[in-house]
Wavefront OBJ file of the C-alpha trace (Angstrom):
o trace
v 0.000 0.000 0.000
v 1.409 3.654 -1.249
v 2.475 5.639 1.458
v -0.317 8.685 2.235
v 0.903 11.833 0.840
v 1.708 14.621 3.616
v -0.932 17.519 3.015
v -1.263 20.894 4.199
v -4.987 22.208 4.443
v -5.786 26.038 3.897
v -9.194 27.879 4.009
v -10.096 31.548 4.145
v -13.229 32.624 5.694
v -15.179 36.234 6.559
v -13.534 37.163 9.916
v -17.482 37.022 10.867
v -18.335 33.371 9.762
v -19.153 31.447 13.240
v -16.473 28.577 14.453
v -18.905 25.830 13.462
v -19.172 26.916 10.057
v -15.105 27.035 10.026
v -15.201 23.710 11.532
v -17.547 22.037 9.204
v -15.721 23.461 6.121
v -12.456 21.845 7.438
v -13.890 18.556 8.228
v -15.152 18.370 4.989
v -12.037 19.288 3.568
v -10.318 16.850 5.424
v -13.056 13.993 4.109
v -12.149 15.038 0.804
v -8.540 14.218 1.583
v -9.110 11.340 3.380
v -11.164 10.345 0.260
v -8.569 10.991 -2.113
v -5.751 8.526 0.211
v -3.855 11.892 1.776
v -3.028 12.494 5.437
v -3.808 15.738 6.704
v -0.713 17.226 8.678
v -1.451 21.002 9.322
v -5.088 22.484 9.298
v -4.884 26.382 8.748
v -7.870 28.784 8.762
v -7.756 32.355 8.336
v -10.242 34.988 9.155
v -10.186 37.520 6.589
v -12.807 40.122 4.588
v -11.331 39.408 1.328
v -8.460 36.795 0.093
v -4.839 38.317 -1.497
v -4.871 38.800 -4.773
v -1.210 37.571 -5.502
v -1.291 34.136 -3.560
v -4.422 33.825 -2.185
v -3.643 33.407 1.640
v -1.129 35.522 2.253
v 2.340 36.347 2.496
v 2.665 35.442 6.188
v 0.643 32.596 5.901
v 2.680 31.076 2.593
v 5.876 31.537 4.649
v 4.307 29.621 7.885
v 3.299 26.689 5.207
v 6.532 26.991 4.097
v 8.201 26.044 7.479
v 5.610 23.472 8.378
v 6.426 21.862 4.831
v 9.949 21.552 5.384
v 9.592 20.154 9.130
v 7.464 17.450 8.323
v 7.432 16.590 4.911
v 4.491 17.647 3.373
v 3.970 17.901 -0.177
v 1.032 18.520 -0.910
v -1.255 22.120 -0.371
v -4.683 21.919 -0.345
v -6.839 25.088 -0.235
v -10.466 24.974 -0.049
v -11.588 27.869 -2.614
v -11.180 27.887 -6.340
v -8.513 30.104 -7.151
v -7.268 31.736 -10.192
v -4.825 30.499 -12.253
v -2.418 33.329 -10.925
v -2.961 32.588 -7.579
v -1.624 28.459 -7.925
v 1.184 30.048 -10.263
v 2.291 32.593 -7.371
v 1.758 29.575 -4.505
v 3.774 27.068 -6.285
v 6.775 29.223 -6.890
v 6.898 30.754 -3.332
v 6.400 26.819 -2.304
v 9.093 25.805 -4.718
v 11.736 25.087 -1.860
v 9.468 22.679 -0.397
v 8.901 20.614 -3.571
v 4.843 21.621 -3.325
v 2.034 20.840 -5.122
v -1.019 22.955 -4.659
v -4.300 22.196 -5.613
v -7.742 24.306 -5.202
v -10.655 22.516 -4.271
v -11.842 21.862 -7.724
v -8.443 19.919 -8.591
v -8.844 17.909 -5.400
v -12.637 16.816 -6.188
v -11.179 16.361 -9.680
v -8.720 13.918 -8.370
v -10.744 11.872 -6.330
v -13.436 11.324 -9.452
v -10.089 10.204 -11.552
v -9.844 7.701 -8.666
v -13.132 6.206 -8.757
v -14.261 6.497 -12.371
v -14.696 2.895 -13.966
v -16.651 3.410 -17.473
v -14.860 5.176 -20.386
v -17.834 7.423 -20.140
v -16.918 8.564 -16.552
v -13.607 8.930 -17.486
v -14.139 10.864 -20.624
v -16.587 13.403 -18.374
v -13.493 13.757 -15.978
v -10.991 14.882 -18.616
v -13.731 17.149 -19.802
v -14.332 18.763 -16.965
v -10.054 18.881 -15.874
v -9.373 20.557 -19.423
v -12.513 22.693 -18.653
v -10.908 23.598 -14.889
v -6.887 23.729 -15.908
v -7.084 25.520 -19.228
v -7.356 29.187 -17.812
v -4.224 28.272 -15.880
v -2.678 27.159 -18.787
v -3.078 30.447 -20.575
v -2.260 32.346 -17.034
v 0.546 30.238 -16.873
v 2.236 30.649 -20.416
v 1.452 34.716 -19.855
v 3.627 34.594 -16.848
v 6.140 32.830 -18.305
v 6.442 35.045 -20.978
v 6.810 37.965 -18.869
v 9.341 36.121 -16.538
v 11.208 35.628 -19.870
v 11.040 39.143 -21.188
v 8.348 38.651 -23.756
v 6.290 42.424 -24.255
v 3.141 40.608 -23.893
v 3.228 40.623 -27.938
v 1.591 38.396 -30.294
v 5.702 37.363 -30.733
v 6.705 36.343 -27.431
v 7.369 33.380 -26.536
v 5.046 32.363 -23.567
v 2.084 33.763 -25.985
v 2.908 31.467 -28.632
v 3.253 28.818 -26.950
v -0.280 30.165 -24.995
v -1.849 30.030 -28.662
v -0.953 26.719 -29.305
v -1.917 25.203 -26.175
v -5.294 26.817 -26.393
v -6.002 25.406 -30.137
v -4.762 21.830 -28.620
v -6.943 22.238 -25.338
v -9.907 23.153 -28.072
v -9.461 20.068 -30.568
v -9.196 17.906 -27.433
v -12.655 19.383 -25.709
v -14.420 19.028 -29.230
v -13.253 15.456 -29.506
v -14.325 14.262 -26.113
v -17.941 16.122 -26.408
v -18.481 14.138 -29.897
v -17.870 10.883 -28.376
v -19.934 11.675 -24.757
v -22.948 12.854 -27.301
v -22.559 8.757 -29.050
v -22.952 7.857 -25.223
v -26.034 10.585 -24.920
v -27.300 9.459 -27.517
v -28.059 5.559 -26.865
v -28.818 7.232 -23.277
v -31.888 9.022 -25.269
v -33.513 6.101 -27.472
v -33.235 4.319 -24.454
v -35.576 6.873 -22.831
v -37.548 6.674 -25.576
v -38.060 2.841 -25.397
v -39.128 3.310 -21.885
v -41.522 6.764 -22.085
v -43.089 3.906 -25.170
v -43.435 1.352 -23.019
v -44.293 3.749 -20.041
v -41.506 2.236 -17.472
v -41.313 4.246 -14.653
v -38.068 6.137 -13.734
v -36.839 7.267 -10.543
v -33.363 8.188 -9.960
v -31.567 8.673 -5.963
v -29.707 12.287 -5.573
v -28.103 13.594 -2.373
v -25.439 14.698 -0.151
v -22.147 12.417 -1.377
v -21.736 9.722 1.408
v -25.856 9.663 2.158
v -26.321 5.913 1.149
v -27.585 6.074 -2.097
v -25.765 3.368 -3.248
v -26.790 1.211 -0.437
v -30.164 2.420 -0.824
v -30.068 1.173 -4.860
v -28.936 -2.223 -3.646
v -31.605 -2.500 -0.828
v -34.611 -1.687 -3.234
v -33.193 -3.903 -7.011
v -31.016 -6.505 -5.277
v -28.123 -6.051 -7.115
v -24.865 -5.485 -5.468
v -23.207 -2.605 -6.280
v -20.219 -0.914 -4.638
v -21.051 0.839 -1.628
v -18.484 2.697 0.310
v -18.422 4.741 3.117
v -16.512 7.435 1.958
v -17.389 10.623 -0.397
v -17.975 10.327 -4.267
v -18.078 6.233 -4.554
v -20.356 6.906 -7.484
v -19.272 8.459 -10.503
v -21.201 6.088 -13.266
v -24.633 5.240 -13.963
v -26.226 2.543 -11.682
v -29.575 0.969 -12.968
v -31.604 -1.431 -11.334
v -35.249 -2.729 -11.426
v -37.769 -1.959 -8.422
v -40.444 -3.988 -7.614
v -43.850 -2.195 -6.386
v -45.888 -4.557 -4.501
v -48.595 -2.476 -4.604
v -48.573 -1.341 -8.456
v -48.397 -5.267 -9.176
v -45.190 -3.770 -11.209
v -41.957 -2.246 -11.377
v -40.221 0.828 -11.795
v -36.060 1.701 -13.063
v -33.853 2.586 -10.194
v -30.627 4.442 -11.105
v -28.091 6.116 -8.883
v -25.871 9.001 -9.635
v -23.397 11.127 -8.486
v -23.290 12.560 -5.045
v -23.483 16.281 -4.603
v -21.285 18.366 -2.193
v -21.366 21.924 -0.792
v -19.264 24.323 -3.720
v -19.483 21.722 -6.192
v -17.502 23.224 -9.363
v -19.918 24.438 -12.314
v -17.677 22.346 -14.840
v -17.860 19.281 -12.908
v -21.895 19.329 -12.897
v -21.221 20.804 -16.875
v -19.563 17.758 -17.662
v -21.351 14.900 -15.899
v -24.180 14.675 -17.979
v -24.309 11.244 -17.916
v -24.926 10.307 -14.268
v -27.073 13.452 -14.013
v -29.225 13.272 -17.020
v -30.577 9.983 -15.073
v -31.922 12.523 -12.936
v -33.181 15.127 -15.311
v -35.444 13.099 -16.857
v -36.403 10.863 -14.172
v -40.446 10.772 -13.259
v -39.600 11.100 -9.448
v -36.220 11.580 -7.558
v -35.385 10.141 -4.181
v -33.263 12.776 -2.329
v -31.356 10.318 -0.331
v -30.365 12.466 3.590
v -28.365 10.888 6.073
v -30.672 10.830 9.088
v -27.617 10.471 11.080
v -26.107 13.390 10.187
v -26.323 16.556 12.762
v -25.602 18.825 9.449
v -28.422 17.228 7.144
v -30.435 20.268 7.138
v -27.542 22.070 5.896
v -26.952 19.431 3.054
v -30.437 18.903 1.889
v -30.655 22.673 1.223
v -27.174 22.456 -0.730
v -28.733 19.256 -2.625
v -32.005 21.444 -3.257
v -30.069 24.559 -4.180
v -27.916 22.165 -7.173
v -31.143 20.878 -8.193
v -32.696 24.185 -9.091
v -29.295 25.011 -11.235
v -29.660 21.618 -13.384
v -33.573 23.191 -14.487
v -34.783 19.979 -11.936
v -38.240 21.707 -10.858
v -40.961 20.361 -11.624
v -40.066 16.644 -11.039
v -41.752 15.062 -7.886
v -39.585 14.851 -5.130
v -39.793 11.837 -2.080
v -37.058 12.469 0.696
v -35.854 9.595 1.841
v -34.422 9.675 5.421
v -31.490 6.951 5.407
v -29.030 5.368 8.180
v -31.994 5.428 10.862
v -30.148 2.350 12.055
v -27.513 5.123 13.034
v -29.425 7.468 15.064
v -28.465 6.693 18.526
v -31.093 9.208 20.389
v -33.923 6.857 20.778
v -35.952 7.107 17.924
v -35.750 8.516 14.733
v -38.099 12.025 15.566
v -41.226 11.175 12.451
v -43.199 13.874 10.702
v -46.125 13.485 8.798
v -45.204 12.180 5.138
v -42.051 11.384 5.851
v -40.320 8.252 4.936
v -36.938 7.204 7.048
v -35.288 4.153 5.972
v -32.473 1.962 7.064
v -30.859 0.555 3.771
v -28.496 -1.369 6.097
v -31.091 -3.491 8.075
v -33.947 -3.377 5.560
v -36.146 -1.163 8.098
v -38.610 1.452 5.997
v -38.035 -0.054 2.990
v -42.181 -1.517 2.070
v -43.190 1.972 3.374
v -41.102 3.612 1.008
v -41.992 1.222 -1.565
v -45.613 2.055 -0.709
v -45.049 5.683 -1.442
v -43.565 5.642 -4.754
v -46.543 2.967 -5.587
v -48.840 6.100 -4.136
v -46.864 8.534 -6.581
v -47.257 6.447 -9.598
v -50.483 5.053 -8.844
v -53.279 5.838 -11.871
v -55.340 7.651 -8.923
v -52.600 10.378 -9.095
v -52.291 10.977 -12.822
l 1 2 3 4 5 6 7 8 9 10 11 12 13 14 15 16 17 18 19 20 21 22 23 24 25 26 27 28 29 30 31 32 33 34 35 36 37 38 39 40 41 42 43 44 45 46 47 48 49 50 51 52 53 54 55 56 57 58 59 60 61 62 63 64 65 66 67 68 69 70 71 72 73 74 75 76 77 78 79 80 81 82 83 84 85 86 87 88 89 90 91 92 93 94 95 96 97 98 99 100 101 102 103 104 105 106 107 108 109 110 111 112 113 114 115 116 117 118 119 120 121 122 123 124 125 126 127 128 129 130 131 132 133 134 135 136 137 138 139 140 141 142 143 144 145 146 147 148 149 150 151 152 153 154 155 156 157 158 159 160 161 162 163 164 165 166 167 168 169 170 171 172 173 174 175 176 177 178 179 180 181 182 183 184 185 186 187 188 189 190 191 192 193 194 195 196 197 198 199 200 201 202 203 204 205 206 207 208 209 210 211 212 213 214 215 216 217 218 219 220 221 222 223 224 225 226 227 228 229 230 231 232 233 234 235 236 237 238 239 240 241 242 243 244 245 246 247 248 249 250 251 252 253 254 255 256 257 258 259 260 261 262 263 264 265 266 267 268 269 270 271 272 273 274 275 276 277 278 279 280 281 282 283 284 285 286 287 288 289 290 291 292 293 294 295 296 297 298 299 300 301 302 303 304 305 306 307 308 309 310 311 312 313 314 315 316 317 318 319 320 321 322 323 324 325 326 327 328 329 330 331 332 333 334 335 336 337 338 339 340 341 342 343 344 345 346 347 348 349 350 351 352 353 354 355 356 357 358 359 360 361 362 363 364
């Protein structure tokens, strides 16, 4: 087993967010680390009204990574914004000395997806989305290249032509990738058709990353599908086939990718495949960890994502999952709401029940 690699942590917040919310954003952080196979060796969080425009974080704060790089060995700086291509230039020179990476949090989730992805769709939708994320820095970087090598800024010098060419390559390799994702779109769609024709229900499972909607998928269809408890162990379409005891019939079951908080517009660009499940599903399962002390938080960032992919007038069930988890007696019940435990099977004929209800002829 690979060694984990040593990793410095940044964030910047508003010198009047509270501590939790500076807490939860570096526990998350860490997750994503975690996720990716790093070890977390420094944690730094700086209250500021507004980040530097050179590096980000900071003069001071890039020389106190610095030292903590050299004493222990990290290599590795994560910070937990998306930052312009200047500001990773600026970092990794003043970081040089240490022999640093740094990554934003986009190249981090980006990472972790190249980790995980098994189709040739998935992985074509992650090289999308990295040439979508690293080719302003490209640019920024052959720019400052050229300056650092006297070029005028000129249509002549040297970092600009170099700029031009990359951009024209970056270009031809974005085209290529979109025309074969629209071949995989496009069996995606007569498959639709074939179903809306032979009226097959659809539902598809969205939610937090890490809620169980993976477990959930193999709970309801029987199939037995990877399930992991750590963030982002879906990146491909997952279809199985409900039964609805009550409809005499079933319905499609397909997973998808989980959402996070700050989730990169080029990642949710380029995953069309896993989310297009969703889009045109006839009812979505938003999939909460019941377990979770921050769930309200996270259903509002799943409804918020939602609402940006045009997904508004599909009916939406919310599914409370890991009920099995909640150690404070239990699990406190509303009215209409359905809580599940995927693990031990509990919940699962009342949710069936309700997506029966939704689908039922009654309600057409």
């Amino acid at each position: 087993m690979a060694t984990p690699q040593k990793t410095i942590l940044a964030d910047l917040i508003h010198f009047r967010a509270s501590a939790r919310e500076a807490s939860d954003r570096m526990e998350e952080l860490e997750e994503l680390v975690r996720t990716y196979g790093g070890a977390v060796v420094v944690k730094n969080i700086q209250r500021k009204e507004k980040p530097d425009g050179r590096t980000f974080i900071g003069k001071g704060k890039v020389e106190e990574i610095l030292a903590d790089a050299k004493a222990l060995g990290a290599t590795l700086l994560v910070v937990n914004h998306v930052l312009k291509p200047s500001q990773i230039f600026h970092l990794e020179e003043e970081l040089k000395p240490a022999k640093m990476r740094v990554w934003d949090r986009t190249d981090l989730i980006l990472n972790i997806f190249d980790k995980h992805a098994k189709t040739t769709e998935a992985k074509l939708e992650i090289e999308l989305a990295r040439i979508r994320h690293m080719g302003p820095r490209i640019y920024d970087m052959g720019e400052q290249l050229g300056r650092q090598r006297g070029g005028t800024g000129t249509r002549g010098g040297s970092g600009e032509g170099n700029t031009e060419a990359m951009k024209r390559h970056l270009k031809e390799q974005e085209r290529a990738i979109m025309k074969k994702l629209e071949t995989y779109q496009g069996v995606r769609d007569r498959q639709r058709e074939r179903r809306d024709k032979m009226r097959q229900r659809t539902v598809a499972l969205v939610g937090y990353t890490n809620a169980g909607k993976t477990s959930l998928l193999n709970a309801l269809t029987k199939r037995k599908e990877y399930a992991a408890n750590a963030l982002f162990a879906t990146l491909d379409t997952r279809v199985g086939t409900m039964y609805l005891p009550a409809l005499e019939g079933t319905a499609l079951l397909s997973d998808t990718i989980g959402f996070i908080q700050g989730l990169p517009p080029e990642l949710l660009a380029s995953f069309r495949s896993t989310l297009s499940e969703a889009i045109g599903a006839d009812l979505l399962l938003h999939v909460i960890d019941a377990a979770d002390d921050k769930r309200e938080e996270k259903i509002a960032v799943v409804d918020d994502i939602l609402k940006k992919l045009g997904v508004t007038d599909t009916p939406v069930l919310r599914v409370f999952n890991k009920i099995d988890a909640w150690h404070q007696g239990s699990f406190p019940m509303e009215e209409g709401m359905i809580a599940v435990s995927a693990k031990t099977g509990e919940g699962l004929e009342h949710l069936r029940d309700a997506i029966a209800h939704i689908f039922s002829p009654a309600k057409k």
